[in-house]
Each structure stands twice: as C-alpha cells, then as structure tokens.
N, C-alpha and C positions, 0 to 999 in steps of 0.2 A: 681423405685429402680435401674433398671440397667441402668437410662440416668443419675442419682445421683452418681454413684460408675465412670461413666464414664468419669463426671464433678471433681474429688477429684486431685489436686494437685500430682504428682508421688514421691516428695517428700516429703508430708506428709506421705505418705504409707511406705517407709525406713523411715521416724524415730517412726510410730508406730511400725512396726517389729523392729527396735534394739530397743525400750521402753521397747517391752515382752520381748525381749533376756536376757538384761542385769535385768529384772524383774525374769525371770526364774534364771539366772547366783544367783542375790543375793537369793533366795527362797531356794535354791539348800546349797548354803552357812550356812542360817542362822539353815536349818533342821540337815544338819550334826553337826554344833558346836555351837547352839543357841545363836549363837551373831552377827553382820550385821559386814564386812569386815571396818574396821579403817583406815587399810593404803593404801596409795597413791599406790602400787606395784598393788593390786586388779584391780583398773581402768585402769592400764597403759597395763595391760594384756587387757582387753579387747578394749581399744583402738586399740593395737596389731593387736586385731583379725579381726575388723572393718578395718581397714587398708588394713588388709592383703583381706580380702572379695573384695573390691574396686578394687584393682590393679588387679586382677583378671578380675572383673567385667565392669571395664569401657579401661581396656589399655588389658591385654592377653589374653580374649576372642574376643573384636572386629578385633584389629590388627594382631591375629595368627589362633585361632581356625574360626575363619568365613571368613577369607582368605585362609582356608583350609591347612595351613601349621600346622598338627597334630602334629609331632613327636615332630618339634619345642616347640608345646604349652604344650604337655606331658613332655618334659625337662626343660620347664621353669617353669613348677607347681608342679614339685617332687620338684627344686631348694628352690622357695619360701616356700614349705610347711614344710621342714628343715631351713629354713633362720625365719621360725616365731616361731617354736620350739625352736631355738637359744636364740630368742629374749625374748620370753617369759621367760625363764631357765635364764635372765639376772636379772630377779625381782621375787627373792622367798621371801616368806613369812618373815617378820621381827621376829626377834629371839623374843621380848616383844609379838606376839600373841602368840606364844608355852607359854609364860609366865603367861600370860594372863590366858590362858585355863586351864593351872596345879593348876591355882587359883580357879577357877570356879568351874571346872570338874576333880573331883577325877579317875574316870575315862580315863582322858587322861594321856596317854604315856608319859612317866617323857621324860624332856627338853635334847634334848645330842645338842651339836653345831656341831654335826655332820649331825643331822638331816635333815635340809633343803639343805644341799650338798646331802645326801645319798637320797633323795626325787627327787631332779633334776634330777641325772643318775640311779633311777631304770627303769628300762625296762620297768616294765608296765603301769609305770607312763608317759614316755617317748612314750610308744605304745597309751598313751590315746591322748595325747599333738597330736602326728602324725595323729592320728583318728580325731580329734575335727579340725584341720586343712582343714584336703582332705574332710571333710564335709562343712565347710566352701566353699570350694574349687567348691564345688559337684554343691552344694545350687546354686551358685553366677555363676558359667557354665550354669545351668540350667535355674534360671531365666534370665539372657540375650540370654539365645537362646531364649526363650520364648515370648522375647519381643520385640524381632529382627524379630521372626516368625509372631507376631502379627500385627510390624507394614505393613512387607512385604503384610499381606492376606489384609492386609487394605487398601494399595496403586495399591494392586491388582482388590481390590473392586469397589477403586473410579475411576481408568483406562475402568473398566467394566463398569459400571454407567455411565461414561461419553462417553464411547462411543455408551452405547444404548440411550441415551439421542440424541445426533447429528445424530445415525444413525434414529428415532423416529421423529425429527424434518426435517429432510432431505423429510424423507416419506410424513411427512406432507404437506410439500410444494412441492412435486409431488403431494399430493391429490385436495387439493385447487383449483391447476387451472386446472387440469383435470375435478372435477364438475362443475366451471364456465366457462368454455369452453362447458361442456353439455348442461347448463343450458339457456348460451345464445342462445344456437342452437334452443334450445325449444322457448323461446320467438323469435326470429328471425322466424324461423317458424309460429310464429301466429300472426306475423307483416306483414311478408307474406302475409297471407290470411287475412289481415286485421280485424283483429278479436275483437270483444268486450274485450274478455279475458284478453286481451294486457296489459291494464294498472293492472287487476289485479294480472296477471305474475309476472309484474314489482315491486309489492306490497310486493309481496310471497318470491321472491329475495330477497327483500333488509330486509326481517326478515332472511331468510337463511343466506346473507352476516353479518347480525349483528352476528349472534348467531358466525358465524366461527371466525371473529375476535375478540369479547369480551368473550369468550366460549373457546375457545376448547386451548386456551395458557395456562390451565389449564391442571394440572395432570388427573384429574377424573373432570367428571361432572355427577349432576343427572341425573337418568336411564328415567326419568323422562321427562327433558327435550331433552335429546336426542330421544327420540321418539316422539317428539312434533316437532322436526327439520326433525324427518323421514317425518311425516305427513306432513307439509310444504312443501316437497319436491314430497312428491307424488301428493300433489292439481297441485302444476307446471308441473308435470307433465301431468296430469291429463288434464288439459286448454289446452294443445297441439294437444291433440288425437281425432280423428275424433267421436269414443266411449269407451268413458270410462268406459264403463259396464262390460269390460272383469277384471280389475280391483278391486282383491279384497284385502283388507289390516283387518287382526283384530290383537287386543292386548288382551291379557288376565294375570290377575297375579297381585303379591303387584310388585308396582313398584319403591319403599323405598330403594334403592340399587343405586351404584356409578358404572361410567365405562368410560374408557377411552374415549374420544372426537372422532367423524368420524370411530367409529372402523364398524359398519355395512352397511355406507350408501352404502361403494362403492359394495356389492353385490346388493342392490337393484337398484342403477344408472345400474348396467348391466343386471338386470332385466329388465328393459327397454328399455336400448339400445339395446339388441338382439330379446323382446318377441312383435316385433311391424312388423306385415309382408309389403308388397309391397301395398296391399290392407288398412290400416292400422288399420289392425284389431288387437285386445289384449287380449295376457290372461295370466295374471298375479298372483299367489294367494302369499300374505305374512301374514305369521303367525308368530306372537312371544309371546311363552310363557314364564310366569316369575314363577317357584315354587321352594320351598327350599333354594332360592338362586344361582338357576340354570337357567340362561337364553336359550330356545332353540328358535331358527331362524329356521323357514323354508321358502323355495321361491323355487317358479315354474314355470316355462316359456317355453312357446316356441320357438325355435331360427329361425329367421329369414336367408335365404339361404344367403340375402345380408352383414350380419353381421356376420354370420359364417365365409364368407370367408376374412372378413379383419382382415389383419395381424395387426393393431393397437388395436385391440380389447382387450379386458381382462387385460390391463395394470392398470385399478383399483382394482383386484382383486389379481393381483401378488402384489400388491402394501401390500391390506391387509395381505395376506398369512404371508409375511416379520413384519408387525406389532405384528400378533399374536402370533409370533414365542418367536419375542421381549419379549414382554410382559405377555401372557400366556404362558410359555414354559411348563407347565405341568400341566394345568388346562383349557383348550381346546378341544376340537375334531369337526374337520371340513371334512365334506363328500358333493365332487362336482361331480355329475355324469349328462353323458348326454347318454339317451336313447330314439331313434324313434323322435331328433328333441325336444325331451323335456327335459330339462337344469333342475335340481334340488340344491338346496344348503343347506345342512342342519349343523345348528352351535350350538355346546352343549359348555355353558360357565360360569366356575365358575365367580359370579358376589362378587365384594366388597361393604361391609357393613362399612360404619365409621361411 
C-alpha cells in the first residue's frame, strides 16, 4: 500500500482534492437552495479560488517564504487575499437565479435588485470571502512546506545511504585483502614445511575466494552460508597448526536468518592471529549461538606476547567495530575484554528475517 500511494502521479492527487472541493462547493450549494448552480459566475469563482491557491503555492511560498523573506510573504498574501475577494465580488449571482428561487421556493426572500450589491458589501459576507481565502492561503502554505520538508528528509536520506554504502564498501575492500594476506601466510607456512596439507589449503581458499567474490556484493547473505565460509576458514586454519586440538568451533540454533557478508570472520582471523604462542600451541573456543533471532558470538583466546605487541594488529577488528556501527546502530552489543592474557569477544545481534 505505502510503495502504491508512493508510485501515484502528484498530479493526479491535486485534481482528486479540487474534485471533492468543488464536490463539496456544489453539495453545499444544492443543500441550501436545492438546485445545482446554472451560471457560469459559480465556476469562475471557483476557478478564482484554484488560482489564487496556486500562485501561493507554486511562486510566494517557494520564492519568499522558503527564502525566508516573512514580512514580504505576509504582505504579499494579505494583498492577494483582498485581490481574490475583489475578483470574486466581480461575479455575483445573476439576478434570473434570485428568480428562479421566488419560483420554486416560496420561502425565499422576494427578488430587490439591490440584492446581489447589498450581498457583495455585507461585512459578513465579506468576512466569509476573507476567511475562505486565508484558508486557501493557510492549506497551500502548508502543504508546500510539507513537501519541500519531504523532499529535503528525502535527499537527506539518500546522501546518508550513499554514504553508508561507499563508506561499507571502502570497509570491505580493507577486509578482503587483509584475510588474503592472512590466508596466504597460512598456506605459505605449510609450503614451508612442505606439508601434505598444501594442496588441500589451496582447495579450502579458493572455496573462500569464490564465496567473497560471488557472495558478499550482496546486501545480506544466508546465516547459513556464512558460517559454512566460517568453517572453511577455520579447516585453513586449522592445516597450518602444529595441533589443532586446542581448537574448538560449535554452532547451535535455527540458522533460517540473513546477515550481512564478512561481518564475523574478522573477530575469529584475530582469534587466531593472537591465540597461537611461540610454541605453537592453541586455544581457541568459538561459540555461536542462534535463538529468537538473536545471534550471540563468543570467542576466546589467548594472546600471544608476539602479537600483543604488534602495532598492526587488530586492524580487522576496528575494521568491524566501524561496520557494526554502520549497520547495527541499535541493534548490537559488542564486549571485547582482555584479562590475565585471555582475549574474550562476546557479540549479541539482532539477526534479519526476509
């Protein structure tokens, strides 16, 4: 319904509203003297009045009031709301409908030819004309601020959009070659030692490289498969390490839910990159659970003195912090603490459903 209202033409919307106006106008008409206006003076008032709405609407509200020159716009709209008073007072009723009615309706007011003069210059007649004007007036001020407002929050939205968009893509491509930059270290390392492994590293990679190229140019991907790219990535890891055993990875939960591409991996890459000592021994625990729609991360490690003390370190993780912000800005909570050597990361996340 609201992509439907948003798809309608703006000016088919102005000629439904003057359709009921000038619907009301006649309704209004036919109740007080049960008969439908005849003469041409009827319409030309209400042309009038459409007129007068307009000039308002599309030249002394854009040009004075939204250039903020008030006093201006308040003198030029007292002028025309007397100038449409005038103009209307230029077309009263033809003397044949007074005629008409004394026919009809014994109850109407015998015919004087004074009538429709003493009708023009009564005051309260005259205060109605002034009323029905500055509401006009009121209406047509209001709706172009409204739509001036609208399009402003709108232009303000896609400025915001687009720049969480480029600053989201930016990120990305800091993420990218930061993992394959990891990644090759890992098979380089077991080239190194010339290792069986080797070729199935190389295997394990180039499902990770598919998945980031064909995958993640996406808004959302399966929660699904992104934990399927987790696991890929921890086997690669895994082939590297002298013992794996330290090593623990579980999943639990429905896993029917959408999430953004790469948003986890770079806490568990620095899982690794700091929980591997000199020795190369490991102890890693990662837990994700999935309930209510609620994904919680936990990861545990122990930091390695060598990796503590390099200053290039953790630049995947500020990387994410800047994603989450993006994109969860109020439907997150992330707690990184490190205590006695032991690095914790615990991530509570509202997950999408489409």
């Amino acid at each position: 319904m609201k992509l439907f209202v948003k798809n309608i033409n703006p000016l088919i919307i102005h000629i439904l509203c003057w359709a009921i106006f000038i619907s009301i106008n006649l309704l209004t008409f036919y109740n007080r003297f049960q008969i439908l206006p005849k003469d041409v003076n009827f319409y030309i008032k209400i042309g009038i009045n459409i007129f007068i709405f307009y000039l308002n609407y599309s030249l002394l509200v854009p040009k004075l009031l939204l250039s903020k020159r008030i006093l201006l716009y308040v003198a030029a709209s007292v002028s025309f709301i007397f100038f449409s008073v005038y103009l209307n007072n230029l077309f009263p009723p033809p003397e044949a409908f007074f005629k008409e009615m004394m026919a009809n309706r014994p109850d109407f007011p015998k015919f004087d030819e004074n009538v429709p003069k003493f009708r023009s210059n009564d005051r309260i007649f005259m205060g109605v004309q002034v009323f029905v004007a500055s509401l006009l007036f009121a209406v047509g001020a209001s709706i172009k601020l409204v739509v001036e407002w609208y399009k402003s929050e709108k232009i303000k939205a896609l400025i915001k959009n687009e720049k969480v968009n480029t600053e989201l893509s930016f990120l990305k491509t800091q993420l990218n070659p930061h993992f394959l930059f990891n990644s090759l270290n890992s098979i380089y390392s077991l080239a190194n030692k010339k290792s069986d492994n080797t070729t199935d590293a190389i295997i394990t990679l180039s499902e990770l490289m598919r998945y980031m190229i064909y995958e993640t140019n996406k808004d959302v991907v399966s929660l699904q498969n992104e934990i399927n790219y987790i696991k890929n990535y921890i086997s690669l890891q895994n082939l590297r390490l002298k013992d794996s055993s330290g090593v623990r990875f579980n999943v639990h939960g429905y896993l029917d839910y959408y999430i953004e591409p790469l948003l986890l991996i770079s806490f568990i890459e620095n899982a690794f990159k700091y929980g591997t000592d000199y020795t190369g021994k490991t102890n890693i625990v990662i837990k994700i659970n999935v309930e209510n729609g609620n994904l919680n991360l936990n990861i545990s490690n122990y930091i390695s003195l060598k990796e503590k003390n390099n200053p290039n370190s953790g630049i995947g993780i500020q990387n994410i912090k800047k994603r989450l912000k993006l994109l969860y800005p109020d439907s997150h909570t992330l707690t990184i603490e490190e205590l006695d050597n032991l690095f914790t990361v615990e991530l509570l996340l509202k997950l999408k459903k489409i």
